[in-house]
PDB file of N, H, CA, C and O in Angstrom:
ATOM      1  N   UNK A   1      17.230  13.426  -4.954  1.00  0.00           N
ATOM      2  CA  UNK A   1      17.660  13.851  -3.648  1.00  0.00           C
ATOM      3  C   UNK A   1      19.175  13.955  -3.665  1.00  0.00           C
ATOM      4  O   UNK A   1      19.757  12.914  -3.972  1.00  0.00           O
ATOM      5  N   UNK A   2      19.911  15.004  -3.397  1.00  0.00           N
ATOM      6  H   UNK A   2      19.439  15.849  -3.147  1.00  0.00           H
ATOM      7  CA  UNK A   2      20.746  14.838  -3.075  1.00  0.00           C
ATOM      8  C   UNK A   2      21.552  15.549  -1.758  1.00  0.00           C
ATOM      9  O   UNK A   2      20.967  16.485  -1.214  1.00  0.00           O
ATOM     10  N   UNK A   3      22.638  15.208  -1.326  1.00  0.00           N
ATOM     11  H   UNK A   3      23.113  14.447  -1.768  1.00  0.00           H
ATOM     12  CA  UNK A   3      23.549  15.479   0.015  1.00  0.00           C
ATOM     13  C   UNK A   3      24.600  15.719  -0.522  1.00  0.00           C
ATOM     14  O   UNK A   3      25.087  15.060  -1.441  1.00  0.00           O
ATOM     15  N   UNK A   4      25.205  16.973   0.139  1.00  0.00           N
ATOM     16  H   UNK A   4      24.808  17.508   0.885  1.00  0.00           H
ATOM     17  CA  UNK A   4      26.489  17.432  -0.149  1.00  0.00           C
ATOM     18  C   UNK A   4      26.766  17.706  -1.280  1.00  0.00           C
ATOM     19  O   UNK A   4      25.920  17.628  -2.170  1.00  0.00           O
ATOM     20  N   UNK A   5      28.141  18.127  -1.524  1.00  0.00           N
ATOM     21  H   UNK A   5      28.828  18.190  -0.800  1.00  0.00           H
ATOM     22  CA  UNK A   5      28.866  18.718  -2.794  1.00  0.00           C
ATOM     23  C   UNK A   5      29.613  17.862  -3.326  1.00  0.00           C
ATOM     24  O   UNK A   5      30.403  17.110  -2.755  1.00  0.00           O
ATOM     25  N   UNK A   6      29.261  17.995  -5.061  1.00  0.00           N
ATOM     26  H   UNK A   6      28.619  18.606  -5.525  1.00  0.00           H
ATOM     27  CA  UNK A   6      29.170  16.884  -6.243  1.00  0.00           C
ATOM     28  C   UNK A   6      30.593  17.423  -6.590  1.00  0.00           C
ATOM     29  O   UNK A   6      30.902  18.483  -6.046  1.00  0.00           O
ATOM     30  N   UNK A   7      31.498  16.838  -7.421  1.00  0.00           N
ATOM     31  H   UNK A   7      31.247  15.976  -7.863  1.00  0.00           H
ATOM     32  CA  UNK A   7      32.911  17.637  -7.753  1.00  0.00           C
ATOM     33  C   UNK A   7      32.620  18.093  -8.668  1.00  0.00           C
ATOM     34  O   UNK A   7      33.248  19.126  -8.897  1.00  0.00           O
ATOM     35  N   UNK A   8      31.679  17.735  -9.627  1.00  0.00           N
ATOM     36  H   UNK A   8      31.169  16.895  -9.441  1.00  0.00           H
ATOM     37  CA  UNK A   8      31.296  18.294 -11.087  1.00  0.00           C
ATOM     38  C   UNK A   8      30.216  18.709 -11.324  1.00  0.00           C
ATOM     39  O   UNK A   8      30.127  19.394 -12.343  1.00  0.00           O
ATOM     40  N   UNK A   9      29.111  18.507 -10.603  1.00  0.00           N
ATOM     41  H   UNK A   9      29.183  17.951  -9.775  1.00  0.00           H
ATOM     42  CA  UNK A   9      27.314  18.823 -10.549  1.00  0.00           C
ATOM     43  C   UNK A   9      27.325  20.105  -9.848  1.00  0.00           C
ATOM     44  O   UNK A   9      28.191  20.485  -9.060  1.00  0.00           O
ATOM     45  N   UNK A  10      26.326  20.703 -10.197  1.00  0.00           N
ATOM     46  H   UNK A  10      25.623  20.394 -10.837  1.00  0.00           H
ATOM     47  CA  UNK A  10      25.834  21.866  -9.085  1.00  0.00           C
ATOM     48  C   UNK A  10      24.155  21.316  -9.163  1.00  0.00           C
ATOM     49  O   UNK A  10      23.571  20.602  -9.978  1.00  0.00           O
ATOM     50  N   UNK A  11      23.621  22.152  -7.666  1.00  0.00           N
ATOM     51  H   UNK A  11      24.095  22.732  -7.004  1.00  0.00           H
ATOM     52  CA  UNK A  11      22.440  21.234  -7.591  1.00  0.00           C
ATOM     53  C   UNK A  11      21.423  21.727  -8.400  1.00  0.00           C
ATOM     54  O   UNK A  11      20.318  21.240  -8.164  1.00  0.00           O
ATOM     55  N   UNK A  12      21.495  22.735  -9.479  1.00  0.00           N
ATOM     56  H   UNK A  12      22.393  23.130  -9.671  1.00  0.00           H
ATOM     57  CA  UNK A  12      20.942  23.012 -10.603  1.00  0.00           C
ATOM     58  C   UNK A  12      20.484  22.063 -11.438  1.00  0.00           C
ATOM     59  O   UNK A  12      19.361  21.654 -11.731  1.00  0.00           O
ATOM     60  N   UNK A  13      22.032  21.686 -11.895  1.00  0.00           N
ATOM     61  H   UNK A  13      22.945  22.018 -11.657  1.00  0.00           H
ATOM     62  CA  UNK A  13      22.175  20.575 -13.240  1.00  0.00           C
ATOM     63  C   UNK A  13      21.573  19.522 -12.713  1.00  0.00           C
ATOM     64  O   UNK A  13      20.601  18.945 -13.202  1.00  0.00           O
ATOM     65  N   UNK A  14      22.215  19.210 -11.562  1.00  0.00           N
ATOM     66  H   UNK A  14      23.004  19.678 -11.165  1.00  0.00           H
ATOM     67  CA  UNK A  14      21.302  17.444 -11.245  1.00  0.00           C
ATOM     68  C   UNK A  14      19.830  18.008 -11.283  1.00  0.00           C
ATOM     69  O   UNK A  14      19.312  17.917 -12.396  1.00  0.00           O
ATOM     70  N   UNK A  15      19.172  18.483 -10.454  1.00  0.00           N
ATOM     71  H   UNK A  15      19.593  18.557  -9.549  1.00  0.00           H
ATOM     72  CA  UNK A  15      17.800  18.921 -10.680  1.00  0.00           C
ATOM     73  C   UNK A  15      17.581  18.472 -11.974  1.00  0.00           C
ATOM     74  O   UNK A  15      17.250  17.350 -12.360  1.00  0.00           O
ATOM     75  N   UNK A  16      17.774  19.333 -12.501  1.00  0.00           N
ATOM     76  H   UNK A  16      18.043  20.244 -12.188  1.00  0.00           H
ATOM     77  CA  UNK A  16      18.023  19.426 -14.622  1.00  0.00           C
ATOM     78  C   UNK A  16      17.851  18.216 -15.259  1.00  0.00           C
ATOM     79  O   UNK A  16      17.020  17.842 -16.086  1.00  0.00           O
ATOM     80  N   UNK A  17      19.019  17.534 -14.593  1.00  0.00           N
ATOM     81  H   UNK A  17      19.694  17.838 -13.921  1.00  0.00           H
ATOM     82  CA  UNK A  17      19.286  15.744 -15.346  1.00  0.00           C
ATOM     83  C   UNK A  17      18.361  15.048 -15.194  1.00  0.00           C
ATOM     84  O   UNK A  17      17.877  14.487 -16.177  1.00  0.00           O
ATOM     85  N   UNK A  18      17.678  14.815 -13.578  1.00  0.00           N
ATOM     86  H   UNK A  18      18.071  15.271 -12.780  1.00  0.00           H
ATOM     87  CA  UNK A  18      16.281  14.042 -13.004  1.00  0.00           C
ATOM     88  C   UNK A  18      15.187  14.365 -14.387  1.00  0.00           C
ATOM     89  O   UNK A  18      14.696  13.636 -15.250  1.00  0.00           O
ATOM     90  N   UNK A  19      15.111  15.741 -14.109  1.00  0.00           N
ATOM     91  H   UNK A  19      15.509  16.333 -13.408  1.00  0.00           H
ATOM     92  CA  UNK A  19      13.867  15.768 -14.729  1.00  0.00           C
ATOM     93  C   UNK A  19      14.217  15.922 -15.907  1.00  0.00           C
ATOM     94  O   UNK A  19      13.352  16.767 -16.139  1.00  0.00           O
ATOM     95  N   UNK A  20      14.651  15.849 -16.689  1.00  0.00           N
ATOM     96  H   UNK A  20      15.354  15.162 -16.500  1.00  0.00           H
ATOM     97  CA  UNK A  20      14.795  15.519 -18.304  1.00  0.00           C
ATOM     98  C   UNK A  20      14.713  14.066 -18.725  1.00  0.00           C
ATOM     99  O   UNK A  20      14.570  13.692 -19.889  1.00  0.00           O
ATOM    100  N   UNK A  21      14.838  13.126 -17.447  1.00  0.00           N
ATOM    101  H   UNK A  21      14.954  13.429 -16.502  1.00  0.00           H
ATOM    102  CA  UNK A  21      14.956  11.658 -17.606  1.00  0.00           C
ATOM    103  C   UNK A  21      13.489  11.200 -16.969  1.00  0.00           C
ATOM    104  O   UNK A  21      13.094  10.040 -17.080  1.00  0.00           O
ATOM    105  N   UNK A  22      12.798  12.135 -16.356  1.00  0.00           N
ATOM    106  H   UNK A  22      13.119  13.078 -16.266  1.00  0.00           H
ATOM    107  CA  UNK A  22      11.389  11.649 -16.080  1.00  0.00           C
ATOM    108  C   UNK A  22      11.243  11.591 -14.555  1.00  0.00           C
ATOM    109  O   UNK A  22      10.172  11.121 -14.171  1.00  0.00           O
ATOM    110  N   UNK A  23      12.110  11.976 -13.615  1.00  0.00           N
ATOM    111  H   UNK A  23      12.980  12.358 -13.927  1.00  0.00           H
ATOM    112  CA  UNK A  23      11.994  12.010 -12.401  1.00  0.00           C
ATOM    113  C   UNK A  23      12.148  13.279 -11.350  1.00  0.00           C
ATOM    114  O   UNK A  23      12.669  14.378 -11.535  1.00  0.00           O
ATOM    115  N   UNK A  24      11.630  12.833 -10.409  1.00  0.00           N
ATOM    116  H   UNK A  24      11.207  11.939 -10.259  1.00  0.00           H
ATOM    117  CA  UNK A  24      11.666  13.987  -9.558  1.00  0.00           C
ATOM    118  C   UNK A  24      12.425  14.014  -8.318  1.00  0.00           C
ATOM    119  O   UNK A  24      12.865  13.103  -7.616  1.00  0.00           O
ATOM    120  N   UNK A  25      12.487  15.691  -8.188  1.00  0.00           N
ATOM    121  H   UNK A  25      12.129  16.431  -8.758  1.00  0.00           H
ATOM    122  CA  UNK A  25      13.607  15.878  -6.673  1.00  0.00           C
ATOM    123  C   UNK A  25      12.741  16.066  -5.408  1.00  0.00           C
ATOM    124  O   UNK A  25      11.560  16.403  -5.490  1.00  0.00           O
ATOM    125  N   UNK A  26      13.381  15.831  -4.214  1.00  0.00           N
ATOM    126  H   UNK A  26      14.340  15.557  -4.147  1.00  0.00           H
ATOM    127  CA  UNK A  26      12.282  16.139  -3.171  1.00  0.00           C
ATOM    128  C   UNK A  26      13.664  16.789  -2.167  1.00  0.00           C
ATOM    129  O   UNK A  26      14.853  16.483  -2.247  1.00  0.00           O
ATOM    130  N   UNK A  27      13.144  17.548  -1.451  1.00  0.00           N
ATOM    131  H   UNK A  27      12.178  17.796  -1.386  1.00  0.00           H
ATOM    132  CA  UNK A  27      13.857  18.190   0.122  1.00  0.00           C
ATOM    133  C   UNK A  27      14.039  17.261   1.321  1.00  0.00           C
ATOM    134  O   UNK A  27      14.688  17.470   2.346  1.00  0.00           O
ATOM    135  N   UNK A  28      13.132  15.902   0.874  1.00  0.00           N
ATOM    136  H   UNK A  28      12.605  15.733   0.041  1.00  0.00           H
ATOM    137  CA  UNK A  28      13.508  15.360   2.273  1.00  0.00           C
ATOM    138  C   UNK A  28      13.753  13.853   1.780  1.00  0.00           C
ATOM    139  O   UNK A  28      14.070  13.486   0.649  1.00  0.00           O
ATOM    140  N   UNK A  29      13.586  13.284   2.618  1.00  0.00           N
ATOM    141  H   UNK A  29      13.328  13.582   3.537  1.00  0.00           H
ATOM    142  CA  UNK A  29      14.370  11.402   2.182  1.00  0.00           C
ATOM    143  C   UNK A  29      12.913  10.767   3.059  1.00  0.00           C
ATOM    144  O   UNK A  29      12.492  10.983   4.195  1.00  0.00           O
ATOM    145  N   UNK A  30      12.439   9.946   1.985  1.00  0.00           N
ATOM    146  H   UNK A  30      12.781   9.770   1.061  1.00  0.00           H
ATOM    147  CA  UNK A  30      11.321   8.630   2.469  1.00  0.00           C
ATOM    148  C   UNK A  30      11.520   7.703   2.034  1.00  0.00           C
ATOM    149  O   UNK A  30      12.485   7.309   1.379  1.00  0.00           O
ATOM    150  N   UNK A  31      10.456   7.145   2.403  1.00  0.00           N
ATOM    151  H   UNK A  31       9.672   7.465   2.935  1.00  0.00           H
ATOM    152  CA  UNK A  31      10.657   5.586   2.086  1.00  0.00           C
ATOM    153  C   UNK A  31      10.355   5.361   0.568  1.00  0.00           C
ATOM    154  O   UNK A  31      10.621   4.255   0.097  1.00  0.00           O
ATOM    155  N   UNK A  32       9.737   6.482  -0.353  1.00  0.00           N
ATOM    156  H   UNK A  32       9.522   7.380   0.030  1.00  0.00           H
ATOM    157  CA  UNK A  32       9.355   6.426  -1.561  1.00  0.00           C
ATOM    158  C   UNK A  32      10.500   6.790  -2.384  1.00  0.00           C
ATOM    159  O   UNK A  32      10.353   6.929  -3.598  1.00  0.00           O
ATOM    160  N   UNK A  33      11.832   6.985  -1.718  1.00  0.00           N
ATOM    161  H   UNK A  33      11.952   6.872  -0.731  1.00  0.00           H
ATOM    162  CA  UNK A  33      12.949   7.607  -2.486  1.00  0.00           C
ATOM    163  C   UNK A  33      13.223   6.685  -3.120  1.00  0.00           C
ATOM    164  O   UNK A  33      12.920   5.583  -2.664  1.00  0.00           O
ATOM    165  N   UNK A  34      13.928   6.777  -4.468  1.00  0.00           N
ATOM    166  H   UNK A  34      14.174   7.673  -4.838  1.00  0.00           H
ATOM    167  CA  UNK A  34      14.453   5.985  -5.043  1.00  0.00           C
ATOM    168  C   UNK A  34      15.701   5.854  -4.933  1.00  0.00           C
ATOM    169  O   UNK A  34      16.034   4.669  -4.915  1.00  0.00           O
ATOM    170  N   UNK A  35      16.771   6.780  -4.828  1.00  0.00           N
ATOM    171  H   UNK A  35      16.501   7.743  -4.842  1.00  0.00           H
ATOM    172  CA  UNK A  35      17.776   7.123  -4.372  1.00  0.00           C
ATOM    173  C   UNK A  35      18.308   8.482  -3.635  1.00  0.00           C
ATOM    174  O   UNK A  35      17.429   9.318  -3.421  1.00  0.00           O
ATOM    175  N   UNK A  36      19.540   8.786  -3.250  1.00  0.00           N
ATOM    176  H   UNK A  36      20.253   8.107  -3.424  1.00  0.00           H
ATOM    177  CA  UNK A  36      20.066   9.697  -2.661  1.00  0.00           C
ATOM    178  C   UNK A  36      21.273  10.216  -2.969  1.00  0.00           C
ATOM    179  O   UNK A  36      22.164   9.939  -2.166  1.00  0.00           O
ATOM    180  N   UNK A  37      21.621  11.009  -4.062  1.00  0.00           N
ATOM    181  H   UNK A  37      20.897  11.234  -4.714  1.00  0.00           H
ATOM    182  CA  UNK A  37      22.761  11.244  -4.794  1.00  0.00           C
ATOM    183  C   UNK A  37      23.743  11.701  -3.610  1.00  0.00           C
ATOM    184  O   UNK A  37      23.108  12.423  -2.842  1.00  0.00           O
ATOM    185  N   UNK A  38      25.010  11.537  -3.217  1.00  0.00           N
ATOM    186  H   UNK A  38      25.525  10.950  -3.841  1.00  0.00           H
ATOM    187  CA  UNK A  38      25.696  12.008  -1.811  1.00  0.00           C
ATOM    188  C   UNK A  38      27.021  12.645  -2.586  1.00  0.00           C
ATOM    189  O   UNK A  38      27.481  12.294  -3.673  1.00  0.00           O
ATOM    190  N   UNK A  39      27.407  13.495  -1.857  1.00  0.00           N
ATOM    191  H   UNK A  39      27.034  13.780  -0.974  1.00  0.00           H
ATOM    192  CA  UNK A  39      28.986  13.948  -2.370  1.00  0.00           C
ATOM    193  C   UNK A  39      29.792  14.331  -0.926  1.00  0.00           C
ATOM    194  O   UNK A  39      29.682  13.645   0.091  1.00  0.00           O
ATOM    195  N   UNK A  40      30.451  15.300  -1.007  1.00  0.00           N
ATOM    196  H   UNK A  40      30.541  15.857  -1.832  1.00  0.00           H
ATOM    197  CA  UNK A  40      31.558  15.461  -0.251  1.00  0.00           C
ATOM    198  C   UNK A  40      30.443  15.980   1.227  1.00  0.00           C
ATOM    199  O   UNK A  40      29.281  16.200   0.885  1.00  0.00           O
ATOM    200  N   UNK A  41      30.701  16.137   2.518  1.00  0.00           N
ATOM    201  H   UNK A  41      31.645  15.958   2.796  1.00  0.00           H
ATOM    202  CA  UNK A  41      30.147  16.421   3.140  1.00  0.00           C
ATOM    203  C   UNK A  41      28.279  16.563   3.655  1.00  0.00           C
ATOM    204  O   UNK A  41      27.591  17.408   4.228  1.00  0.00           O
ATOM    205  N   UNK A  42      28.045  15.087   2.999  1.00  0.00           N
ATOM    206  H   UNK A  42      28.604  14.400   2.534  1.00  0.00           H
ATOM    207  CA  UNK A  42      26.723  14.832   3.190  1.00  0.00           C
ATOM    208  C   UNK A  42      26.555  14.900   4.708  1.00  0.00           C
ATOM    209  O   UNK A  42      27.375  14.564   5.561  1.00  0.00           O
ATOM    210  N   UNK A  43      25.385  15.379   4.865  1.00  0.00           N
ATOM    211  H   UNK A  43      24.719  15.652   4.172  1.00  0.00           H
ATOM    212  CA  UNK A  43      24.643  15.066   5.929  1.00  0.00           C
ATOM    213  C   UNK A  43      23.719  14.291   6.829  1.00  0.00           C
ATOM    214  O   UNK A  43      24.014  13.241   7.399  1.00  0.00           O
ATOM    215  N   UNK A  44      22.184  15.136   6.915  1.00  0.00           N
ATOM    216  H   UNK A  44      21.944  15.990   6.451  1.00  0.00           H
ATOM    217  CA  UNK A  44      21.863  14.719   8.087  1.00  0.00           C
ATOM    218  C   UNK A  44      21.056  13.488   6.711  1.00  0.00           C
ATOM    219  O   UNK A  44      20.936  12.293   6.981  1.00  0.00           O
ATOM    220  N   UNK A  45      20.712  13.914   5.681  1.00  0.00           N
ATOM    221  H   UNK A  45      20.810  14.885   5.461  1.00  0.00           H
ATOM    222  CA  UNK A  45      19.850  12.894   4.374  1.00  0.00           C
ATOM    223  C   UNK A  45      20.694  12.017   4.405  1.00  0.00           C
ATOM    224  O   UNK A  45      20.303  11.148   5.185  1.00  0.00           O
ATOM    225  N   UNK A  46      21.361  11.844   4.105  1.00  0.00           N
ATOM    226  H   UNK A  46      21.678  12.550   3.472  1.00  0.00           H
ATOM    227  CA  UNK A  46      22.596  10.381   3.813  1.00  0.00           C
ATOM    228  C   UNK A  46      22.267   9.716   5.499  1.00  0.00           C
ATOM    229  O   UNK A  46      22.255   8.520   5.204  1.00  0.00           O
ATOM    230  N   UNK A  47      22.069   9.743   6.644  1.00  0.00           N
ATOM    231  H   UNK A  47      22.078  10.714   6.884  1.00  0.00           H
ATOM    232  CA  UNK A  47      21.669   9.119   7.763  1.00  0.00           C
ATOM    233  C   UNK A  47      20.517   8.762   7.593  1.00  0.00           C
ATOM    234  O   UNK A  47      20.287   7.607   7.951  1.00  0.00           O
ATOM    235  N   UNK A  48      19.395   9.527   7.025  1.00  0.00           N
ATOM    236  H   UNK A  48      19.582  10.466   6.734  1.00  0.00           H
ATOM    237  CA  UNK A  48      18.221   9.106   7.002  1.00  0.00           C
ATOM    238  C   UNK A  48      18.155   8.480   6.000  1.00  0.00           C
ATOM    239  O   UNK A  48      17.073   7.901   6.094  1.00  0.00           O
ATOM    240  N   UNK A  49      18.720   8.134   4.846  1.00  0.00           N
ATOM    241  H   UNK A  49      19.600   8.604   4.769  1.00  0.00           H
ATOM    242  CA  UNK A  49      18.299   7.114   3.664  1.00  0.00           C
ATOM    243  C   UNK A  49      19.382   5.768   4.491  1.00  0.00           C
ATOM    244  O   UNK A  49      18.939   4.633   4.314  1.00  0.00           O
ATOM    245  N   UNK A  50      20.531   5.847   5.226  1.00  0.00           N
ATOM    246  H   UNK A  50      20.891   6.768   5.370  1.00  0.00           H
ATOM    247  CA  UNK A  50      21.292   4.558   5.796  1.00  0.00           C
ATOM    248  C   UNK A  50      19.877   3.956   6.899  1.00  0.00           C
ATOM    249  O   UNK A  50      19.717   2.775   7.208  1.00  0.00           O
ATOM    250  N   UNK A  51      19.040   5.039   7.312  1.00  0.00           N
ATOM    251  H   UNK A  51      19.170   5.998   7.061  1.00  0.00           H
ATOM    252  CA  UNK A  51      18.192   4.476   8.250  1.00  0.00           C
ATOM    253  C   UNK A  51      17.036   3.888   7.745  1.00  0.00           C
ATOM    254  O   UNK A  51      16.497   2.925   8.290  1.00  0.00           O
ATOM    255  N   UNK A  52      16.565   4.506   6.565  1.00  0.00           N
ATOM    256  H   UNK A  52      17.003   5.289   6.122  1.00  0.00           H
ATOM    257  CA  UNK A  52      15.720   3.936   6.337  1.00  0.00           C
ATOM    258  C   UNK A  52      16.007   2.533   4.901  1.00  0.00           C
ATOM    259  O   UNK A  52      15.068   1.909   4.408  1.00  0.00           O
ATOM    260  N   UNK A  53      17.472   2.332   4.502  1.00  0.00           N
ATOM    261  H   UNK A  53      18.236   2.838   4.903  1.00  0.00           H
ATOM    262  CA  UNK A  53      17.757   1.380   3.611  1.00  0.00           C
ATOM    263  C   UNK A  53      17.613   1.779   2.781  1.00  0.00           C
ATOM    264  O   UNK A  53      17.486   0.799   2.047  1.00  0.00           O
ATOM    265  N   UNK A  54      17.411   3.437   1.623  1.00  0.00           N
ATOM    266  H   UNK A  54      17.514   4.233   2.220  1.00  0.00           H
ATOM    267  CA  UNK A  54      16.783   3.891   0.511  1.00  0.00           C
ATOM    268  C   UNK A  54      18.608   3.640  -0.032  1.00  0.00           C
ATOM    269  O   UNK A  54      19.430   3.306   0.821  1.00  0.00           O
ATOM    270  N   UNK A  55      18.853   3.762  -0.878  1.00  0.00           N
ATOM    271  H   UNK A  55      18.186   4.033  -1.571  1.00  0.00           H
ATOM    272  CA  UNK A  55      20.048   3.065  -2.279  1.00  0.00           C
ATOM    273  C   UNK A  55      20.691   4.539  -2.142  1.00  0.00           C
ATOM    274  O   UNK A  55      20.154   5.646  -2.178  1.00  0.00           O
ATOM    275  N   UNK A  56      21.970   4.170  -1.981  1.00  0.00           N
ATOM    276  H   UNK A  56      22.406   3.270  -1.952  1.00  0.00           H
ATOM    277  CA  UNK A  56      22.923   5.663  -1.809  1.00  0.00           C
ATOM    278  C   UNK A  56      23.624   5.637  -2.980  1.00  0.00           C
ATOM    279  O   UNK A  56      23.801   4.466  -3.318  1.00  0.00           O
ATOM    280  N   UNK A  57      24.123   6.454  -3.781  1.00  0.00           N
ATOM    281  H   UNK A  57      23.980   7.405  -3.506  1.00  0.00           H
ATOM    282  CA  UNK A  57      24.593   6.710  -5.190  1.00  0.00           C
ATOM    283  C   UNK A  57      25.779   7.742  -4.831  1.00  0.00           C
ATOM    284  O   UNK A  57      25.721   8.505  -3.866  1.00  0.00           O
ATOM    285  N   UNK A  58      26.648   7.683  -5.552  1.00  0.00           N
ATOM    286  H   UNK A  58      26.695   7.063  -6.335  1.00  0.00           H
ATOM    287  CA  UNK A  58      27.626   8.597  -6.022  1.00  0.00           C
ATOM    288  C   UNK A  58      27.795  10.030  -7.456  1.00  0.00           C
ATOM    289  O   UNK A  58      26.751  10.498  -7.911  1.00  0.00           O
ATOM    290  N   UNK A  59      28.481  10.285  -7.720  1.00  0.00           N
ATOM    291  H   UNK A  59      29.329   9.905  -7.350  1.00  0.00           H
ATOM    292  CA  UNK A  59      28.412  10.997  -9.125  1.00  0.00           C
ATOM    293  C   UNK A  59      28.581   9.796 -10.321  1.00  0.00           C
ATOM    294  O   UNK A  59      28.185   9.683 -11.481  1.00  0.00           O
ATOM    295  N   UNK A  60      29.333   9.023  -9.459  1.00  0.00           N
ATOM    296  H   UNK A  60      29.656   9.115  -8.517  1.00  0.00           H
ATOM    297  CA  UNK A  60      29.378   8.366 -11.018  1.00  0.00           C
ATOM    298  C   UNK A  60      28.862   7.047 -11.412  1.00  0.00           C
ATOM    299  O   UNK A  60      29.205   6.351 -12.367  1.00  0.00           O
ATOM    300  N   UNK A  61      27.694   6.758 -10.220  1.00  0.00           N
ATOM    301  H   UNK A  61      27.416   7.323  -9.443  1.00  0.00           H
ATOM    302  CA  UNK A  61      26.774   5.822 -10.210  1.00  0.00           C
ATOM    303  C   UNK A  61      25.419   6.619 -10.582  1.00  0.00           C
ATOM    304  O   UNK A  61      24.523   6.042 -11.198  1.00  0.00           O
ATOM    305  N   UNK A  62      25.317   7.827 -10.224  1.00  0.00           N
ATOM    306  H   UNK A  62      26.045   8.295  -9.723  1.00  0.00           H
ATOM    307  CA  UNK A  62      23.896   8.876 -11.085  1.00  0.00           C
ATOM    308  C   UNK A  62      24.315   9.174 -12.668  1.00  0.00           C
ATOM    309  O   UNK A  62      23.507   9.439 -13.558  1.00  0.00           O
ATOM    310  N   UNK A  63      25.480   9.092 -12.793  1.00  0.00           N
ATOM    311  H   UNK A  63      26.137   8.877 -12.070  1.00  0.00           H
ATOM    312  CA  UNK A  63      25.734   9.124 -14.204  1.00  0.00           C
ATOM    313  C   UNK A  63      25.482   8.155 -14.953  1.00  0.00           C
ATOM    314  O   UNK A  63      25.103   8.403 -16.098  1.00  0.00           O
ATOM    315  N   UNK A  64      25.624   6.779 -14.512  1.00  0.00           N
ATOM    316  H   UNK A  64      25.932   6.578 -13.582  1.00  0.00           H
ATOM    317  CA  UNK A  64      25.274   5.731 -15.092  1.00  0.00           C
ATOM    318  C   UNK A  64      23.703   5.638 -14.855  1.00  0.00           C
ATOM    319  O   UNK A  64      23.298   6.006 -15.958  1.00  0.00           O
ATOM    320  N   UNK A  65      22.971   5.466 -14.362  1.00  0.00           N
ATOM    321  H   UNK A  65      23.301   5.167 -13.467  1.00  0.00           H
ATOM    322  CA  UNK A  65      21.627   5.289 -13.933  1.00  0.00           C
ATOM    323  C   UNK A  65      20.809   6.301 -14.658  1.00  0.00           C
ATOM    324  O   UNK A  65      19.632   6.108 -14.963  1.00  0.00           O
ATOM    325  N   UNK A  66      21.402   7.261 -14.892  1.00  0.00           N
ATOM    326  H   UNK A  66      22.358   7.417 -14.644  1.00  0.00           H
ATOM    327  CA  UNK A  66      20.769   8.669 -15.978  1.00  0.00           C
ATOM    328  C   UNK A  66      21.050   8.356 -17.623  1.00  0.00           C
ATOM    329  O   UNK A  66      20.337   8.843 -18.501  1.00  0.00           O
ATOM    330  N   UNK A  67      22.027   7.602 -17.858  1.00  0.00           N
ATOM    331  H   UNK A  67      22.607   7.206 -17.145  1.00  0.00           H
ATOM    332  CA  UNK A  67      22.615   7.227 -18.818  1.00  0.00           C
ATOM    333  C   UNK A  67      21.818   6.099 -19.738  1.00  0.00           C
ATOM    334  O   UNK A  67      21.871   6.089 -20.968  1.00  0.00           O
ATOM    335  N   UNK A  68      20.990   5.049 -18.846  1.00  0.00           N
ATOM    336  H   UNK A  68      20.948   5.058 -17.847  1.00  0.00           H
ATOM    337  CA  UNK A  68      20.288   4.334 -19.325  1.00  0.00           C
ATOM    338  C   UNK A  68      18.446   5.031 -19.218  1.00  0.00           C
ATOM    339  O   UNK A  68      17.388   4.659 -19.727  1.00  0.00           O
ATOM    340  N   UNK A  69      18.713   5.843 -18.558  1.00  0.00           N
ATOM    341  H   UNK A  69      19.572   6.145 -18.144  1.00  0.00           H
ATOM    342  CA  UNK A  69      17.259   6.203 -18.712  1.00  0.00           C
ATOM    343  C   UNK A  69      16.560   7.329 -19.772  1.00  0.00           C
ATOM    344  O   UNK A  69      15.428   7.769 -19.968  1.00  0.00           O
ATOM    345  N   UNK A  70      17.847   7.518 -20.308  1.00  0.00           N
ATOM    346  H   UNK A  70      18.767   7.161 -20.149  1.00  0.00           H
ATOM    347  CA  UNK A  70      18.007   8.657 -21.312  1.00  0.00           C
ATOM    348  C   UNK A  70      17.702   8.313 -22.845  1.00  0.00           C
ATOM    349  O   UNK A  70      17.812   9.185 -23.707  1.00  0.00           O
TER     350      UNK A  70
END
């Protein structure tokens, strides 16, 4: 999942990265999320994962977390 614009990702590549590491993207935020990748001008998803408590990530906290799953 991600919100907003990454300084270095486009939402291609992340797509790309998930699933080369075994995971998947979704359009919306639940309670089954695992995380919520956020960048510059997140939105209305970054409220709904603060609402529902799902783990908010950065670029360079998905880099690490991709890094070990790789």
């Amino acid at each position: 999942m991600l919100s907003g614009t990454l300084p270095s990702l486009t939402r291609d590549e992340v797509t790309a990265m998930i699933e080369a590491a075994g995971g998947k993207t979704s359009g919306s935020v639940s309670k089954k999320t695992d995380f919520v990748l956020v960048g510059d001008k997140a939105g209305a998803k970054l409220a709904k994962a603060q609402e529902l408590g799902v783990a908010i990530v950065d670029e360079a906290q998905f880099r690490k977390i991709l890094g070990g799953m790789l």
